[in-house]
C-alpha positions as CSV (number, residue, x, y, z in Angstrom):
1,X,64.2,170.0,92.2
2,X,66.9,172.0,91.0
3,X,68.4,170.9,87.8
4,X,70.2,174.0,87.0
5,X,72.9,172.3,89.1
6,X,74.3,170.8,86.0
7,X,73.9,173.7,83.5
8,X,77.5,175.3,83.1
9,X,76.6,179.0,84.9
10,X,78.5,180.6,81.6
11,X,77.0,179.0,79.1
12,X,74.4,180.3,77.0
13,X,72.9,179.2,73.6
14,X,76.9,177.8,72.6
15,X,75.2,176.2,69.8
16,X,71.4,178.4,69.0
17,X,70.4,176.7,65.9
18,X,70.3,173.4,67.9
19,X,69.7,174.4,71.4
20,X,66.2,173.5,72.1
21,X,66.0,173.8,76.2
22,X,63.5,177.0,77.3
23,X,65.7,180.1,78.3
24,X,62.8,181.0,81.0
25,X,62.9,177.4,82.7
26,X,66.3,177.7,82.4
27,X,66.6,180.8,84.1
28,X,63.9,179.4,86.8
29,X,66.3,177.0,88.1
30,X,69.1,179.1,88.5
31,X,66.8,181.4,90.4
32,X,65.4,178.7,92.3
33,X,69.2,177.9,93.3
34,X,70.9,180.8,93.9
35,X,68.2,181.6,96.3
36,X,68.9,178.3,98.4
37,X,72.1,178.4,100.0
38,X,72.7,176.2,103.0
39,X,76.2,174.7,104.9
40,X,75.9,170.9,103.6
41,X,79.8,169.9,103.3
42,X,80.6,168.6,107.0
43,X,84.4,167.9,107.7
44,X,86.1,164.9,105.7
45,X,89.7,164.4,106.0
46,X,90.5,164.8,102.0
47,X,93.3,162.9,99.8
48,X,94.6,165.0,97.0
49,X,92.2,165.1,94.9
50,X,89.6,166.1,97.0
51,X,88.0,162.9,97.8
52,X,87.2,162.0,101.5
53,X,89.8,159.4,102.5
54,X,87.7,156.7,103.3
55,X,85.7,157.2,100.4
56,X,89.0,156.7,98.6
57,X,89.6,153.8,100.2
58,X,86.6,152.1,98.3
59,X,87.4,153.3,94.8
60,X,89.2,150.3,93.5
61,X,86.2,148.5,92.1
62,X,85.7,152.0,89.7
63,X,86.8,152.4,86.3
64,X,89.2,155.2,85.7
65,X,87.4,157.6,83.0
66,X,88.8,159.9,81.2
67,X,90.8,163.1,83.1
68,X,90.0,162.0,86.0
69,X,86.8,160.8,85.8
70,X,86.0,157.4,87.8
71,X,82.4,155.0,87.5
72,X,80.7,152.1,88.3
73,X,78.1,150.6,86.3
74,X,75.3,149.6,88.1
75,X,72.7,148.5,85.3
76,X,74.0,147.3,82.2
77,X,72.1,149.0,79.0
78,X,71.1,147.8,75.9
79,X,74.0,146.8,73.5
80,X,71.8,147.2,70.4
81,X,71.6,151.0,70.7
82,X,75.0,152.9,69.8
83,X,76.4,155.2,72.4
84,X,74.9,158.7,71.6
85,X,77.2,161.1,69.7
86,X,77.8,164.7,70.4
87,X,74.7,166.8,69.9
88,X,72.4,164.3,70.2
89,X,69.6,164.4,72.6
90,X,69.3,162.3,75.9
91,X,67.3,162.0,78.8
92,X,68.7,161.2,81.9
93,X,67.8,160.3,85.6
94,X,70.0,161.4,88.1
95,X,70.5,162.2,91.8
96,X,73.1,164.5,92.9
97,X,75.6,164.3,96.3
98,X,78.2,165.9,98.0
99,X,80.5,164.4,100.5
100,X,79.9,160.9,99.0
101,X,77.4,158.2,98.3
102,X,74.2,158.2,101.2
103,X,76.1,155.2,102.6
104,X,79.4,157.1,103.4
105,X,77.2,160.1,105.0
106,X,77.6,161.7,101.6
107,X,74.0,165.0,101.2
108,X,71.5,165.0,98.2
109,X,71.5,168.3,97.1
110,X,69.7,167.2,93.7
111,X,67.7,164.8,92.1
112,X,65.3,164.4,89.1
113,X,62.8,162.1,91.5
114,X,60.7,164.2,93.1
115,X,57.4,163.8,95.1
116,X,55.5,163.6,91.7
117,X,58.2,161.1,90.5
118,X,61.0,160.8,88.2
119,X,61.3,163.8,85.8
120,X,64.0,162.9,83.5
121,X,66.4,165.6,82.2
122,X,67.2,166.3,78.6
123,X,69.8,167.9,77.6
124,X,72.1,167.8,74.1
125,X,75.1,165.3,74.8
126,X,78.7,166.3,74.1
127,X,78.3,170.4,73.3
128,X,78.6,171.9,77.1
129,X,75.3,172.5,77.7
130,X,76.3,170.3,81.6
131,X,79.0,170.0,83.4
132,X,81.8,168.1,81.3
133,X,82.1,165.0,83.6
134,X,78.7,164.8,82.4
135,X,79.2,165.1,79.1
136,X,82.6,162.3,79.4
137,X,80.0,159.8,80.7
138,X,76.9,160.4,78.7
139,X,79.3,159.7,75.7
140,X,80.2,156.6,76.8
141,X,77.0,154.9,78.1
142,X,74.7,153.0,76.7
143,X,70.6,153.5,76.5
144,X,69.3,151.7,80.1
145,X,72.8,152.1,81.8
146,X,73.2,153.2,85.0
147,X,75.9,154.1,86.9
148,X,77.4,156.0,89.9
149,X,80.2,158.7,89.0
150,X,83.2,160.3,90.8
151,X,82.9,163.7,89.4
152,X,86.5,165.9,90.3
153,X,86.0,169.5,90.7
154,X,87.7,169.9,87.6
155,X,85.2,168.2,85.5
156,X,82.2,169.9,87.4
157,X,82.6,173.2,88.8
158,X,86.3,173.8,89.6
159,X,86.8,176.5,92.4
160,X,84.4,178.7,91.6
161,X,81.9,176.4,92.8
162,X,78.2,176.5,91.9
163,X,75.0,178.3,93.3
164,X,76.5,179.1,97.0
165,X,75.0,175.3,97.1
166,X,78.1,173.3,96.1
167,X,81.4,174.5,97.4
168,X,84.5,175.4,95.0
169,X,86.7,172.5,95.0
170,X,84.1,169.9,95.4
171,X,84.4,166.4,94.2
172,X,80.6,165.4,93.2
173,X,78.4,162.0,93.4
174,X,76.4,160.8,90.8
175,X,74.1,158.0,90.6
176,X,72.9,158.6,86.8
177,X,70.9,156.4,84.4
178,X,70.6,157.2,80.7
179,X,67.2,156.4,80.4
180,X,66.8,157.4,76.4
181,X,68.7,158.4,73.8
182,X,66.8,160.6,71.2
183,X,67.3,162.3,67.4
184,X,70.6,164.3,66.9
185,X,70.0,167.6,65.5
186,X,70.9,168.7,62.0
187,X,74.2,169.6,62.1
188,X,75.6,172.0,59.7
189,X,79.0,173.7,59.2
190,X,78.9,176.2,61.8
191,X,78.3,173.6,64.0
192,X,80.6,171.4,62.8
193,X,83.6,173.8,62.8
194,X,82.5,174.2,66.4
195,X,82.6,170.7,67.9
196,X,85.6,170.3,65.9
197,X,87.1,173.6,68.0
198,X,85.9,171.9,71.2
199,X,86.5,168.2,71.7
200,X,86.0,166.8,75.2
């Protein structure tokens, strides 16, 4: 499992007083993928904004996000719990694809499940600690929701790609589910001025 998929590459501790993930796992998982490089994006013919055609072609029934961003929901969470809010920590199931869903011959390249089972990842909502399609959608979801996202390169990992595992330019596939929704950290002014510096 290689969760370092969604850490941003150049981001470090953007906010240390509330960053609480371990810098050597962390720096295990980039390891782990920069060291695993492999040719997984066959040939798709590709609409403008990098989508395979007739992957496109099935996008109607998705919600357009914001800058871009397009979902599905697939299990409705629990309307009692508010949406998290920036800095606050989640934990989250996910599976990762390129080239599309598994039914449109889309890859796994990541997952949380793995042969010991799921292994939920936690990460600080809203404060660029993963990708910022990522961060759009875990805003907006609720605890128990589940849904599969459209993720343009611009929202994940532009041109530069990621890893030598997911090309630049590469739209990405989520299916996600935001399994819980934890404490936000104390925020003080520094970190206030920051997210205030940095919207979404």
């Amino acid at each position: 499992m290689m969760r370092s998929v969604l850490i941003l590459p150049v981001i470090c501790a953007v906010l240390p007083s509330i960053h609480s993930l371990s810098v050597q796992t962390e720096r295990t998982r980039r390891e782990i993928l920069s060291n695993s490089a492999v040719s997984i994006f066959p040939a798709f013919a590709l609409t403008q904004h990098g989508v395979p055609a007739a992957i496109a072609a099935e996008l109607g029934g998705y919600v357009d996000g914001p800058r871009g961003l397009k979902y599905v929901v697939t299990k409705e969470g629990n309307p009692e719990v508010p949406k998290p809010e920036r800095a606050q920590e989640v934990k989250t199931s996910y599976t990762l694809y390129l080239g599309g869903f598994p039914e449109d011959g889309g890859k796994q390249i990541d997952s949380s499940k793995g042969l010991f089972g799921d292994q939920p990842f936690k990460f600080l909502a809203g404060v660029s600690q993963v990708i910022s399609g990522w961060d759009l959608a875990i805003l907006d979801m609720r605890e128990g929701e589940a849904r599969r996202l459209v993720v343009p390169s611009n929202l994940g990992y532009g041109e530069k790609g990621a890893g030598g595992r997911i090309p630049g330019g590469s739209t990405l596939y989520f299916e996600v589910e935001l399994v819980e929704i934890g404490k936000r950290s104390k925020i003080g002014p520094e970190q206030e001025k920051w997210l205030a510096e940095h919207p979404l």
